[in-house]
C-alpha positions in Angstrom: -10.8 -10.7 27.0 -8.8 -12.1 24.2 -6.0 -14.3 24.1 -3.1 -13.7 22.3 0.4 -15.7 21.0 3.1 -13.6 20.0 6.5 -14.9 19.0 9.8 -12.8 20.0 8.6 -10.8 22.9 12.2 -10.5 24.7 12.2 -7.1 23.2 11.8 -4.6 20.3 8.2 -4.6 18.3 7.3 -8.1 20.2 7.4 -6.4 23.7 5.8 -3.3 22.6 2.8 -5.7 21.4 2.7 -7.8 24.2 2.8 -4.7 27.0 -0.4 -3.1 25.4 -1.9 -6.8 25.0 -1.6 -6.8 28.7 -1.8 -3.3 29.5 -5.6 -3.1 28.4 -6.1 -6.4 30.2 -6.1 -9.2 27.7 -4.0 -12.2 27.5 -1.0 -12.8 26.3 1.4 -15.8 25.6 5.0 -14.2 25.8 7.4 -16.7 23.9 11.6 -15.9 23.2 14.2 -18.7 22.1 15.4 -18.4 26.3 11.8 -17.9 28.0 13.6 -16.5 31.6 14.2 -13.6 28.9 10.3 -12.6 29.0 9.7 -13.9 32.4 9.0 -10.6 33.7 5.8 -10.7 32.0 4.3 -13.1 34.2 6.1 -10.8 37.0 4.0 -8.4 36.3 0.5 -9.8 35.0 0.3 -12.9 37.2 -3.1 -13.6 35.8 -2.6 -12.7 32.0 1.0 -13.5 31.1 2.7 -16.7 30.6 6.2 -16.9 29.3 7.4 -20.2 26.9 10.3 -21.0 25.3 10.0 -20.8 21.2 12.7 -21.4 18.3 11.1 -21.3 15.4 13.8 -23.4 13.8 12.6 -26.6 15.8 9.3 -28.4 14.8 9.5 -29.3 18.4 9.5 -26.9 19.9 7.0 -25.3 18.5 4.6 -28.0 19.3 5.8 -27.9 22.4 4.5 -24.5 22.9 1.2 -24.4 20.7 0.4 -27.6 23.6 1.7 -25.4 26.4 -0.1 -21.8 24.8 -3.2 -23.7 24.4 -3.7 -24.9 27.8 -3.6 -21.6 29.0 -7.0 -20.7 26.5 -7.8 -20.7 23.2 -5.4 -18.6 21.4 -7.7 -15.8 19.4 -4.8 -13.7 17.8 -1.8 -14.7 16.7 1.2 -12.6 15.7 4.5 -13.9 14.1 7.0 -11.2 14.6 10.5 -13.1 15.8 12.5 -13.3 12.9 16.0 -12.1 12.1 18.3 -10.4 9.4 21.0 -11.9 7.3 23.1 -8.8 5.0 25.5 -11.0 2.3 25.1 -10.4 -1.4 23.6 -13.3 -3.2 26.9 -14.9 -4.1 28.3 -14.6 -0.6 25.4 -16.2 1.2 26.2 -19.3 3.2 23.6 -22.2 2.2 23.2 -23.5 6.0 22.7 -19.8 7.3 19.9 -18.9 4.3 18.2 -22.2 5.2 18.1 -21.0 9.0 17.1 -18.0 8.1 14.0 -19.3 6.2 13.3 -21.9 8.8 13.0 -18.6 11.4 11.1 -16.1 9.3 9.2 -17.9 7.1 8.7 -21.7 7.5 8.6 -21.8 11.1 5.9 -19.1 11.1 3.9 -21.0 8.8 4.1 -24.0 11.2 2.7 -21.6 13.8 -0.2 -21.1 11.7 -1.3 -24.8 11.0 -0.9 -25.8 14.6 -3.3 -22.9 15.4 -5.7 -23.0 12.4 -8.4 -26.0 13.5 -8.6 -24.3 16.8 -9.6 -21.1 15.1 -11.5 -22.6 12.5 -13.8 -24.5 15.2 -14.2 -21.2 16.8 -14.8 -19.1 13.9 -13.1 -16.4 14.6 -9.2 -15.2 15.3 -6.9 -13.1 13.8 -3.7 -14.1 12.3 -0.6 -11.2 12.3 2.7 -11.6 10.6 5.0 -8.7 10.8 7.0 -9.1 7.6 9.1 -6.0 6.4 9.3 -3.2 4.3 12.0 -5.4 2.6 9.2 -7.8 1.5 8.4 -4.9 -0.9 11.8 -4.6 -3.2 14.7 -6.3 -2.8 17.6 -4.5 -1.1 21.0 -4.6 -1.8 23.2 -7.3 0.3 19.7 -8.0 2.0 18.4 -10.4 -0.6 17.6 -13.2 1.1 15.9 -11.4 4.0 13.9 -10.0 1.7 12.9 -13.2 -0.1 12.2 -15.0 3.4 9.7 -12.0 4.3 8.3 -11.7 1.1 7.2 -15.2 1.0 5.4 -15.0 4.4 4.2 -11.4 2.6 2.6 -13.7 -0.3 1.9 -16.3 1.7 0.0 -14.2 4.5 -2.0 -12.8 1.3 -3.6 -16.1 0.0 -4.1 -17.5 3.4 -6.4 -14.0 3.6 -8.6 -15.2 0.7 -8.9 -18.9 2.3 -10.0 -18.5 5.4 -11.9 -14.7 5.7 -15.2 -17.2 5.0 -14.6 -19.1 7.9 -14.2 -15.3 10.5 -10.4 -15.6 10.4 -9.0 -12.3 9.5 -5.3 -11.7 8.8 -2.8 -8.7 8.6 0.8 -8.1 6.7 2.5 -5.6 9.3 5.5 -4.1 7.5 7.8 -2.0 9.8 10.9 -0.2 8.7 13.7 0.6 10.1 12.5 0.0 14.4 14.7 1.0 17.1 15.2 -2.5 18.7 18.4 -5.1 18.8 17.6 -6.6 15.0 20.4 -4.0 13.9 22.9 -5.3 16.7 23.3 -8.7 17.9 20.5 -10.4 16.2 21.9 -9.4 12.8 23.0 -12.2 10.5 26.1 -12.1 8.1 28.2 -13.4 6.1 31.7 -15.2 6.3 32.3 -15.6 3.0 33.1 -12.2 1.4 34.1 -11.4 -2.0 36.6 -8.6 -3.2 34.4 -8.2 -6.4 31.7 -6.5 -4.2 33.8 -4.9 -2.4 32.7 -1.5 -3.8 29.4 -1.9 -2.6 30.3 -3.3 1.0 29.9 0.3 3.3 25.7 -0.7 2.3 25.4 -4.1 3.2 27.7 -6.0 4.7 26.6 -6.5 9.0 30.1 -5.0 10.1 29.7 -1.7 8.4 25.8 -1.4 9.7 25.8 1.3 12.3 23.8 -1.1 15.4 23.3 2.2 17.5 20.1 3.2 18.3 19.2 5.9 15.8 15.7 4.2 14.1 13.2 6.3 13.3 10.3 3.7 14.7 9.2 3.6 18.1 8.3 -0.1 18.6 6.3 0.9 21.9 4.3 2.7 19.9 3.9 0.3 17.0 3.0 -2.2 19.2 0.1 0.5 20.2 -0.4 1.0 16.8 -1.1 -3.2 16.2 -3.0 -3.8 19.9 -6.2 -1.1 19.0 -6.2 -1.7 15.0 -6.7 -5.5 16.3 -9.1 -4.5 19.1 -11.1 -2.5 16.7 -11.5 -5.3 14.3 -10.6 -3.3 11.4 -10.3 -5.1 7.8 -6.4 -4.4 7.1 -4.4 -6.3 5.3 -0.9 -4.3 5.1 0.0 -1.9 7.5 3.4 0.3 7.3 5.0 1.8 10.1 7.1 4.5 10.2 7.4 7.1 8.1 10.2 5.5 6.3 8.4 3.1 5.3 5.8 4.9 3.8 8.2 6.4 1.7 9.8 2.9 0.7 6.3 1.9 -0.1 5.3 5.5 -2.5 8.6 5.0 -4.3 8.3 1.6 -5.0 5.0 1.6 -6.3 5.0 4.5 -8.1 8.3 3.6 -10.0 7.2 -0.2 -11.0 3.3 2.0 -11.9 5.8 3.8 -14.2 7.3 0.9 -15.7 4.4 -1.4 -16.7 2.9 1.8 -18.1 6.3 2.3 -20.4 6.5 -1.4 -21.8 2.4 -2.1 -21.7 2.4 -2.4 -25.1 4.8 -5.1 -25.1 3.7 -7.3 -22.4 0.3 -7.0 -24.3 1.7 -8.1 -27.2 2.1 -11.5 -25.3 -1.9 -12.4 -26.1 -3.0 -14.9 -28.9 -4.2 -12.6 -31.9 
């Protein structure tokens, strides 16, 4: 039986994780900002599930719940996956709301990780899973500082791979696109400050002309599936899409910035001492 510590459970891609966590009998730490809003866990799986409260924004309480998570067992699998968007052009972007924005989906995170590190290291084992985005690929229009914030845990999740695979830790980018939960709705950041110079562009960025129904194509049930038996298996993956979207976000991208290093190789090599 594992245990495992999963950030932002109250719904979307975090509940789907933590119900086939529990579902196939292990253990699960359930944590949300309000923890009544994942209390039905421990409803439910009295003798696996226990619900704490977690804002990533706070150094304290985060400690408070590593103490709290760890008294319940060593925590084998971690998995980062709160985290919100922000939609504002780079010029309209409020400083305070980018700087909450990185303290919830990237520094906080990484805060997680060093409280949970020396357990894992004394154990020699655990697996460390941070959901970032498909956005961490490219930057998107009016979603440049979401993007930025996910592809810095992205980069981050990448070298941490390389520094701890010696010591049996294992760790996973998951990169979701578009999911079917609330992060479309009320959990949506934006901006105040608009300017009439972007204007033009505002129908494909700006949060109040975002369609929040629930018309996704990704099934974060499933996803969270998806995560619980790639993890069970014990399977060496370091970035995992999901969703078809995705896939596709991923094939263009790549294959377009292939195309441009091959058209201006020449001149980048031409950057070498003779």
């Amino acid at each position: 039986m594992k245990t495992w510590l999963i950030t932002g459970c109250s719904d979307g891609l975090g509940k789907g994780i933590a119900q086939a966590v529990l579902e196939n009998g292990d253990r699960a730490v359930v944590t949300a900002r309000d923890a009544e809003h994942v209390r039905h866990f421990e409803t439910e799986y009295p003798q696996q599930a226990l619900a704490l409260a977690l804002d990533l924004s706070r150094a304290e309480s985060i400690e408070e719940a590593v103490d709290a998570a760890q008294q319940f067992g060593p925590i084998d699998v971690l998995v980062n996956n709160a985290g919100h968007g922000y939609r504002a052009a780079i010029e309209e972007s409020e400083p305070e709301a980018v700087r909450e924005l990185f303290e919830t989906n990237f520094f906080g995170p990484m805060h997680l990780i060093h409280a949970l590190l020396p357990s894992m290291r004394q154990a020699h084992s655990g697996l460390i899973i941070n959901v970032t985005s498909i956005g961490a690929l490219r930057g998107a229009l009016g979603n440049g500082y979401y993007s930025a914030s996910k592809g810095a845990m992205e980069l981050a999740t990448e070298a941490l791979g390389l520094e701890v695979r010696h010591l049996g830790i294992r760790t996973m980018c998951v990169e979701p696109g578009a999911m079917r939960t609330g992060f479309y709705g009320s959990r949506m950041g934006g901006t105040h400050h608009t300017i009439a110079d972007y204007d033009p562009l505002a129908k494909r960025y700006r949060k109040e002309e975002i369609d929040g129904s629930a018309k996704q194509p990704d099934d974060p049930m499933r996803c969270g599936r998806i995560i619980y038996e790639i993890a069970k298996s014990g399977a060496d993956v370091h970035h995992l899409l999901l969703g078809s979207d995705a896939v596709r976000v991923a094939e263009n991208y790549y294959t377009n910035r292939l195309h441009e290093i091959g058209a201006w190789k020449t001149v980048s090599e031409e950057a070498d001492f003779e």
